[in-house]
PyMOL Python script that loads the backbone (N, CA, C, O; Angstrom):
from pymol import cmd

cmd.read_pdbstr("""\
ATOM      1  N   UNK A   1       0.819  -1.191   0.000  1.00  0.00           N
ATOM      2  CA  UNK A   1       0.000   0.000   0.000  1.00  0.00           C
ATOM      3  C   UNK A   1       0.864   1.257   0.000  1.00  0.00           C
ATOM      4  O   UNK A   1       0.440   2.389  -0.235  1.00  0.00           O
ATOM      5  N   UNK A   2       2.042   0.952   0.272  1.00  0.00           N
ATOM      6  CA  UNK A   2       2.971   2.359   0.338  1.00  0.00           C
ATOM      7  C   UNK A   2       3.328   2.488  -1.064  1.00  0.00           C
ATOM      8  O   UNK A   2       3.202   3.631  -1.503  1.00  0.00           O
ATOM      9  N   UNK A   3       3.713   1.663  -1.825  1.00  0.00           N
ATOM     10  CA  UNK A   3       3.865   2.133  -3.113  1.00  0.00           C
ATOM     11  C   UNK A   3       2.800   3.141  -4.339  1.00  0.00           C
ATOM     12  O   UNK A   3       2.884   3.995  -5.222  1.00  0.00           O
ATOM     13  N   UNK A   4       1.506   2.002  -3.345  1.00  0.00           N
ATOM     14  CA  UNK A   4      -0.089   3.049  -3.941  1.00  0.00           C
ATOM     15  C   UNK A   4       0.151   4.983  -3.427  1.00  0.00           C
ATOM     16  O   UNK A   4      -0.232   6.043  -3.923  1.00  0.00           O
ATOM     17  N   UNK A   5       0.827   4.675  -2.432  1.00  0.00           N
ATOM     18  CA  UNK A   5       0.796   5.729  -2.140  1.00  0.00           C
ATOM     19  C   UNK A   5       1.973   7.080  -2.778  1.00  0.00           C
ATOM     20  O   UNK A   5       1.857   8.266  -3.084  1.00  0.00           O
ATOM     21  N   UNK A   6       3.112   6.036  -2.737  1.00  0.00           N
ATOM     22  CA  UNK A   6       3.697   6.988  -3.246  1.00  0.00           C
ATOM     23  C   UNK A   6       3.225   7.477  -5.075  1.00  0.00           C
ATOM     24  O   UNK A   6       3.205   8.571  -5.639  1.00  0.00           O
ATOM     25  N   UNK A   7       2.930   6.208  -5.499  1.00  0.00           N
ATOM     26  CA  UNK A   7       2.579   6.769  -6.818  1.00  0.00           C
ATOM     27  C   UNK A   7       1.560   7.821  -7.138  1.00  0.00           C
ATOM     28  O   UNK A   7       1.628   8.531  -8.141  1.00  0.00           O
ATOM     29  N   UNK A   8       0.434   7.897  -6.066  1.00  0.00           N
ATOM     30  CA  UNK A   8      -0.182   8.576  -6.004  1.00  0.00           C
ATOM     31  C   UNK A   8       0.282   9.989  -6.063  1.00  0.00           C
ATOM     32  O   UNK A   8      -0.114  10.816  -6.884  1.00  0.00           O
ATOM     33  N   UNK A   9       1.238  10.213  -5.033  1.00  0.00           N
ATOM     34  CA  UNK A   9       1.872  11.417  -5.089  1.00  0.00           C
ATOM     35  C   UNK A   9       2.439  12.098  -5.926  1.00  0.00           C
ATOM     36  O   UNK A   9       2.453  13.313  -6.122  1.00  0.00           O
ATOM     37  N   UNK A  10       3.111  10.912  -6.627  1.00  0.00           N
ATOM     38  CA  UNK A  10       4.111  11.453  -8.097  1.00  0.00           C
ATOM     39  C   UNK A  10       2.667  11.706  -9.145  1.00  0.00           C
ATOM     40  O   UNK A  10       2.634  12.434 -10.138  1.00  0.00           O
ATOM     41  N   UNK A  11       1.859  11.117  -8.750  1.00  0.00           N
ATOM     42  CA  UNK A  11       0.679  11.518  -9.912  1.00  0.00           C
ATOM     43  C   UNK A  11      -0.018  12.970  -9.662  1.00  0.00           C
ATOM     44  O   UNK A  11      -0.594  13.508 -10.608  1.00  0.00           O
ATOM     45  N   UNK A  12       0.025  13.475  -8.650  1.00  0.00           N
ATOM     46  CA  UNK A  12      -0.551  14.630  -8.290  1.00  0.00           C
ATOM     47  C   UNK A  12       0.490  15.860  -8.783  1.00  0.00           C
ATOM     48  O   UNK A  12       0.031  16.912  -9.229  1.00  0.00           O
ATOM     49  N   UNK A  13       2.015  15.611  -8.653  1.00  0.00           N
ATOM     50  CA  UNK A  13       2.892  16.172  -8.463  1.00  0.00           C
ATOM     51  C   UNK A  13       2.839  15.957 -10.007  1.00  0.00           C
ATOM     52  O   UNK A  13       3.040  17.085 -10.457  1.00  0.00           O
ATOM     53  N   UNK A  14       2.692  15.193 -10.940  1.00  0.00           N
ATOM     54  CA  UNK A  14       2.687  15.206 -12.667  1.00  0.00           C
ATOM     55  C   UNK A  14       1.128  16.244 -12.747  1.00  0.00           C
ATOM     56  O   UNK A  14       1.101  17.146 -13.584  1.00  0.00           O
ATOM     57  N   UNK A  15       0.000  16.035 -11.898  1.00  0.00           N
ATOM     58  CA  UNK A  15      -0.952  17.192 -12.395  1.00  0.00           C
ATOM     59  C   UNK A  15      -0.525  18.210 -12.071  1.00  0.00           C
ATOM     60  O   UNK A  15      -0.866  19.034 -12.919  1.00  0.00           O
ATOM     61  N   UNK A  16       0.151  18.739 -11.170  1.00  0.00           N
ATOM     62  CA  UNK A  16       0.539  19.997 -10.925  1.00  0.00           C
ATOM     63  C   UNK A  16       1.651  20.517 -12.351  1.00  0.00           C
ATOM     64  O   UNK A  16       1.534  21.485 -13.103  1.00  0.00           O
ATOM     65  N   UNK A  17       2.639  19.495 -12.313  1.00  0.00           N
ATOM     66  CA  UNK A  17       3.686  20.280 -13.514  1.00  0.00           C
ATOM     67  C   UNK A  17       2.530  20.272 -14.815  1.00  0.00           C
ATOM     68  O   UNK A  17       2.515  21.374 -15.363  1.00  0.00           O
ATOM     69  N   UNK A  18       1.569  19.291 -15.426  1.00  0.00           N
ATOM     70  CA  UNK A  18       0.859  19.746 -16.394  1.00  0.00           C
ATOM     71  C   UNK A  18       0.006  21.154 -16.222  1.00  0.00           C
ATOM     72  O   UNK A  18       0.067  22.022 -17.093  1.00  0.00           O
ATOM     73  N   UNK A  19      -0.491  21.249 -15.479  1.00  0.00           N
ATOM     74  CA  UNK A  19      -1.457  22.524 -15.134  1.00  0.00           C
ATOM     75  C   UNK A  19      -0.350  23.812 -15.163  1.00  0.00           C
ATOM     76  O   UNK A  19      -0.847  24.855 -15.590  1.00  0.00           O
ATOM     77  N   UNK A  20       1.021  23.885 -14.786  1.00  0.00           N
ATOM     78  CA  UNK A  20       1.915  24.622 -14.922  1.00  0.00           C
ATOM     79  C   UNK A  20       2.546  25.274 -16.264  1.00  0.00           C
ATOM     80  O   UNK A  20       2.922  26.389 -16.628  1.00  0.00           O
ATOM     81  N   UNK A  21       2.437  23.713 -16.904  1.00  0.00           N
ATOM     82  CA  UNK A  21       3.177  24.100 -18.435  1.00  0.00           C
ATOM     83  C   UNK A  21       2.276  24.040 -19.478  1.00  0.00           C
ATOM     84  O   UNK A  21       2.651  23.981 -20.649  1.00  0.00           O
ATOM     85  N   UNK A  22       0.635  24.054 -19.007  1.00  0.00           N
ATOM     86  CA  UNK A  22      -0.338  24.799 -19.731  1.00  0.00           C
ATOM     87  C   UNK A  22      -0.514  26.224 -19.884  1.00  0.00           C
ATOM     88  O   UNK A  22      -0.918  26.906 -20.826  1.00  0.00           O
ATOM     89  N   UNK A  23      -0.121  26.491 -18.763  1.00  0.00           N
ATOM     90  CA  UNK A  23      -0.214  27.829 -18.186  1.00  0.00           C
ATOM     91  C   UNK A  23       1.311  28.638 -19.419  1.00  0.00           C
ATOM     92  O   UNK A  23       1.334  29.707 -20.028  1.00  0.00           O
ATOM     93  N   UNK A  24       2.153  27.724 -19.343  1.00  0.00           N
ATOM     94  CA  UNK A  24       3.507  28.389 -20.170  1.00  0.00           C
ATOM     95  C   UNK A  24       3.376  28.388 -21.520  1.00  0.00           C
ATOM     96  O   UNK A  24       4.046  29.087 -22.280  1.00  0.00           O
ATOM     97  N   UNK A  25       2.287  27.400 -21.927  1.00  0.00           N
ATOM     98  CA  UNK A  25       2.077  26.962 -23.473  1.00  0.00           C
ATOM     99  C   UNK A  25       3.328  26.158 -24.203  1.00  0.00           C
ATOM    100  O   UNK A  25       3.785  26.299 -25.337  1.00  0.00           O
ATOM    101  N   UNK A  26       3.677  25.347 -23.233  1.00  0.00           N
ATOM    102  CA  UNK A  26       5.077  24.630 -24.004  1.00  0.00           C
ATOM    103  C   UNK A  26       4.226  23.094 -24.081  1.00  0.00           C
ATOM    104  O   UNK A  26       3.750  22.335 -23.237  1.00  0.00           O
ATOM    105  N   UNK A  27       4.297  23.101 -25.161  1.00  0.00           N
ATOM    106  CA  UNK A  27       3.716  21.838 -26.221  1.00  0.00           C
ATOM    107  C   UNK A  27       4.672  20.711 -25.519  1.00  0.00           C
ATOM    108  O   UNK A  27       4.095  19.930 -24.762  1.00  0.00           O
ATOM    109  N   UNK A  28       5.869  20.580 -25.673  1.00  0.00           N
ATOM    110  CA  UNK A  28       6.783  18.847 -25.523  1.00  0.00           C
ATOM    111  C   UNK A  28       6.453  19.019 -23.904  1.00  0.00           C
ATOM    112  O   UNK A  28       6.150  17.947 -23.380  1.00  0.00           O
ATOM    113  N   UNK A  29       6.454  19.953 -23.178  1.00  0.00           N
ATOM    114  CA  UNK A  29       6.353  19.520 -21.503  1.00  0.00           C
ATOM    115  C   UNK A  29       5.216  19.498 -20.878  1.00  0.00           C
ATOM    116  O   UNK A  29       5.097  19.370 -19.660  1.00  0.00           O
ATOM    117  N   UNK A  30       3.768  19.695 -22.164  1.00  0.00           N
ATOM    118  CA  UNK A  30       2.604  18.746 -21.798  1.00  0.00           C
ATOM    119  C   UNK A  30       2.309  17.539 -22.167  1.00  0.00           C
ATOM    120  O   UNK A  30       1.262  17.076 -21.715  1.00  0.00           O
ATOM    121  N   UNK A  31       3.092  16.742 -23.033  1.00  0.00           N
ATOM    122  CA  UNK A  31       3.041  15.877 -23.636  1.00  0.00           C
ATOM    123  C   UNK A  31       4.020  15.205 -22.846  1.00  0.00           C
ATOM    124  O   UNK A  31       3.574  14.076 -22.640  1.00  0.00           O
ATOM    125  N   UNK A  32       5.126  15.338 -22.304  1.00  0.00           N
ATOM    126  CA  UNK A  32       5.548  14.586 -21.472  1.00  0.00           C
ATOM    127  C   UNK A  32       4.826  14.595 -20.074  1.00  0.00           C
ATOM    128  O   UNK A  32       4.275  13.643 -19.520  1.00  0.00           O
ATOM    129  N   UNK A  33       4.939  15.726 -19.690  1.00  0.00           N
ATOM    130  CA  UNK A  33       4.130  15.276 -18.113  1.00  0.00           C
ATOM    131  C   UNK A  33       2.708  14.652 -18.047  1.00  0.00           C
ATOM    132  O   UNK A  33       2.223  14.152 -17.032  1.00  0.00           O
ATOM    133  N   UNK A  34       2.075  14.749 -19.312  1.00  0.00           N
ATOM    134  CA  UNK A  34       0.703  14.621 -19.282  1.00  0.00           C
ATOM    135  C   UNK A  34       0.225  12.949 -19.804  1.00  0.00           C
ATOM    136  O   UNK A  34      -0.852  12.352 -19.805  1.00  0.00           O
ATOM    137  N   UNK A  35       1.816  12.537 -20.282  1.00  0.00           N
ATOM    138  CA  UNK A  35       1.874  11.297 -20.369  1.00  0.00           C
ATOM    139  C   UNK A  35       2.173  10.552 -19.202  1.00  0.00           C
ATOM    140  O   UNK A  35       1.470   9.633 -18.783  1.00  0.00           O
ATOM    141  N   UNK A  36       3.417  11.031 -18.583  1.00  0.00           N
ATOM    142  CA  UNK A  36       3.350  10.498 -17.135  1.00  0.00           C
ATOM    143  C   UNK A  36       2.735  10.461 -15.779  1.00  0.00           C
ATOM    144  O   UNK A  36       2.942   9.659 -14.869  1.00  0.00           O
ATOM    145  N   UNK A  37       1.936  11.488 -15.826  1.00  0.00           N
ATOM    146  CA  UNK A  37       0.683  11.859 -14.941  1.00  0.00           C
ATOM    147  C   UNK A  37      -0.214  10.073 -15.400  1.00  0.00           C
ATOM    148  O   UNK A  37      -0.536   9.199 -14.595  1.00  0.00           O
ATOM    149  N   UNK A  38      -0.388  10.060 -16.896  1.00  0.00           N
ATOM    150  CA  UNK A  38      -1.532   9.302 -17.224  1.00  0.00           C
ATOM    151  C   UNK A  38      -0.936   7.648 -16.687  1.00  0.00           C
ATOM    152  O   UNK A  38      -1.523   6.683 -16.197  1.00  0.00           O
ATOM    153  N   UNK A  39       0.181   7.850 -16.978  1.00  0.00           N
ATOM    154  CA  UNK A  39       0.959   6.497 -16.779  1.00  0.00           C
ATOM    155  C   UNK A  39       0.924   6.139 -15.300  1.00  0.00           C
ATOM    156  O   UNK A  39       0.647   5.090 -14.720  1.00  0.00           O
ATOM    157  N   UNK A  40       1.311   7.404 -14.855  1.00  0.00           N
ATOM    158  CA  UNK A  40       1.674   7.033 -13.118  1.00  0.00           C
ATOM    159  C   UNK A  40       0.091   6.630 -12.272  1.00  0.00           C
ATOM    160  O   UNK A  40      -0.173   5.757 -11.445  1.00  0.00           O
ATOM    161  N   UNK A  41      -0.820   7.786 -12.966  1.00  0.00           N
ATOM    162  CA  UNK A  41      -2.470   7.255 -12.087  1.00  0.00           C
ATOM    163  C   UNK A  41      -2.891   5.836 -12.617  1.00  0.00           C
ATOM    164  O   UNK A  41      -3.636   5.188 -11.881  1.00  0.00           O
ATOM    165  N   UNK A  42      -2.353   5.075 -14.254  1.00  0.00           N
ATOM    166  CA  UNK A  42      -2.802   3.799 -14.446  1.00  0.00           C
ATOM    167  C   UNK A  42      -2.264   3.088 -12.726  1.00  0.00           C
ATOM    168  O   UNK A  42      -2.924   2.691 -11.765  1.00  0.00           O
ATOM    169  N   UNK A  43      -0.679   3.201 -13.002  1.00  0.00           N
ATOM    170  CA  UNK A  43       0.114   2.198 -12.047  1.00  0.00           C
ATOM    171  C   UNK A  43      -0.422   2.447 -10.364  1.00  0.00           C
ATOM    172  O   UNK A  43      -0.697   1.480  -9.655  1.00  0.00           O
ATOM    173  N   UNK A  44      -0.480   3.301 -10.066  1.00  0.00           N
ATOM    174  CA  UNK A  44      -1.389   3.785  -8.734  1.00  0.00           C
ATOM    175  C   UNK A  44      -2.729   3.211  -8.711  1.00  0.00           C
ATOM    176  O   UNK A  44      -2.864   2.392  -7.802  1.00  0.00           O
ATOM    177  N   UNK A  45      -3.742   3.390  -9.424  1.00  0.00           N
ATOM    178  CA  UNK A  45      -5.013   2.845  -9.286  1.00  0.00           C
ATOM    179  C   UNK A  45      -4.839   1.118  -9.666  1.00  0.00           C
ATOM    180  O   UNK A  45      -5.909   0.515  -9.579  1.00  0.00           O
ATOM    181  N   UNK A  46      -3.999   0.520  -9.948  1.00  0.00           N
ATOM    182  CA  UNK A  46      -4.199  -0.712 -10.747  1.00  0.00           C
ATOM    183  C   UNK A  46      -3.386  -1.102  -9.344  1.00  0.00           C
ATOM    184  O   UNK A  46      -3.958  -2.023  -8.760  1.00  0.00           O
ATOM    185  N   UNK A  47      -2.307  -0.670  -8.731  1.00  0.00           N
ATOM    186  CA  UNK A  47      -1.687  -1.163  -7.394  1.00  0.00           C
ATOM    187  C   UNK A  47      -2.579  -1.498  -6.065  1.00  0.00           C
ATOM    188  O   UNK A  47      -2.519  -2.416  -5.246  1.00  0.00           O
ATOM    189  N   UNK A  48      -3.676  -0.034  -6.242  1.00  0.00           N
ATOM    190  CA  UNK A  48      -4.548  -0.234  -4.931  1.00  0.00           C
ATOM    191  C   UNK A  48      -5.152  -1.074  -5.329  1.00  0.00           C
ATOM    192  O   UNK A  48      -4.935  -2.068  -4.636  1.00  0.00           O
ATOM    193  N   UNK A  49      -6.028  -1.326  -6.319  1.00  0.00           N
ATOM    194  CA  UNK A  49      -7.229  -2.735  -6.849  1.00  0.00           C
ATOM    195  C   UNK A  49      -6.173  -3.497  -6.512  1.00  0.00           C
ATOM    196  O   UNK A  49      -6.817  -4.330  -5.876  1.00  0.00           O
ATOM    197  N   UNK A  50      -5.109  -3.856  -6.438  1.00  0.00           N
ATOM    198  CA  UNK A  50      -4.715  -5.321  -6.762  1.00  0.00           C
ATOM    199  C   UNK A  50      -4.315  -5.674  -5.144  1.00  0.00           C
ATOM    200  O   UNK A  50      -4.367  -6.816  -4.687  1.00  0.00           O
ATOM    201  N   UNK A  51      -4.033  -4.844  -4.608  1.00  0.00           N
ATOM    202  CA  UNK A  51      -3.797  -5.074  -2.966  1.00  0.00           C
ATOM    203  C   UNK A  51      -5.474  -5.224  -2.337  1.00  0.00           C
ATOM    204  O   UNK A  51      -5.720  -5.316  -1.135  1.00  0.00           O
ATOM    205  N   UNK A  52      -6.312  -5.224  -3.209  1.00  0.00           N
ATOM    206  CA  UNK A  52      -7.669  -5.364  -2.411  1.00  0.00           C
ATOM    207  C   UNK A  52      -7.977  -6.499  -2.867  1.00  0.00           C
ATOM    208  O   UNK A  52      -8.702  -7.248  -2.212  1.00  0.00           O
ATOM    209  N   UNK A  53      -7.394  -6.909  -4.307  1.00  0.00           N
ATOM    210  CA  UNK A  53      -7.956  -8.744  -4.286  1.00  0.00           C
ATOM    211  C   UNK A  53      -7.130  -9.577  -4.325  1.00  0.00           C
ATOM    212  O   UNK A  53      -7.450 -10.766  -4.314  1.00  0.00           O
TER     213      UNK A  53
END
""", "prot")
cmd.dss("prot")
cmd.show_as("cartoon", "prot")
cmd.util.cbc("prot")
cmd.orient("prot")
């Protein structure tokens, strides 16, 4: 469950840098963070389900 957790964090911490570099209008550093935001909430939500069955 600590790993759910930390990923969680790095996923919040990827919405924050996307919401940031919307704000800057830089195209490659929404597309990267906004990929790893998406990547990191799969691996976070798929960690907690799997520690519940």
């Amino acid at each position: 469950m600590a790993l759910a957790m930390i990923l969680l964090i790095i996923t919040c911490l990827s919405g924050a840098a996307l919401c940031r570099e919307i704000k800057a209008k830089d195209i490659i550093a929404v597309l990267f963070t906004g990929s790893s935001a998406i990547i990191f909430g799969f691996f976070s939500i798929a960690t907690i389900l799997s520690s519940f069955y």
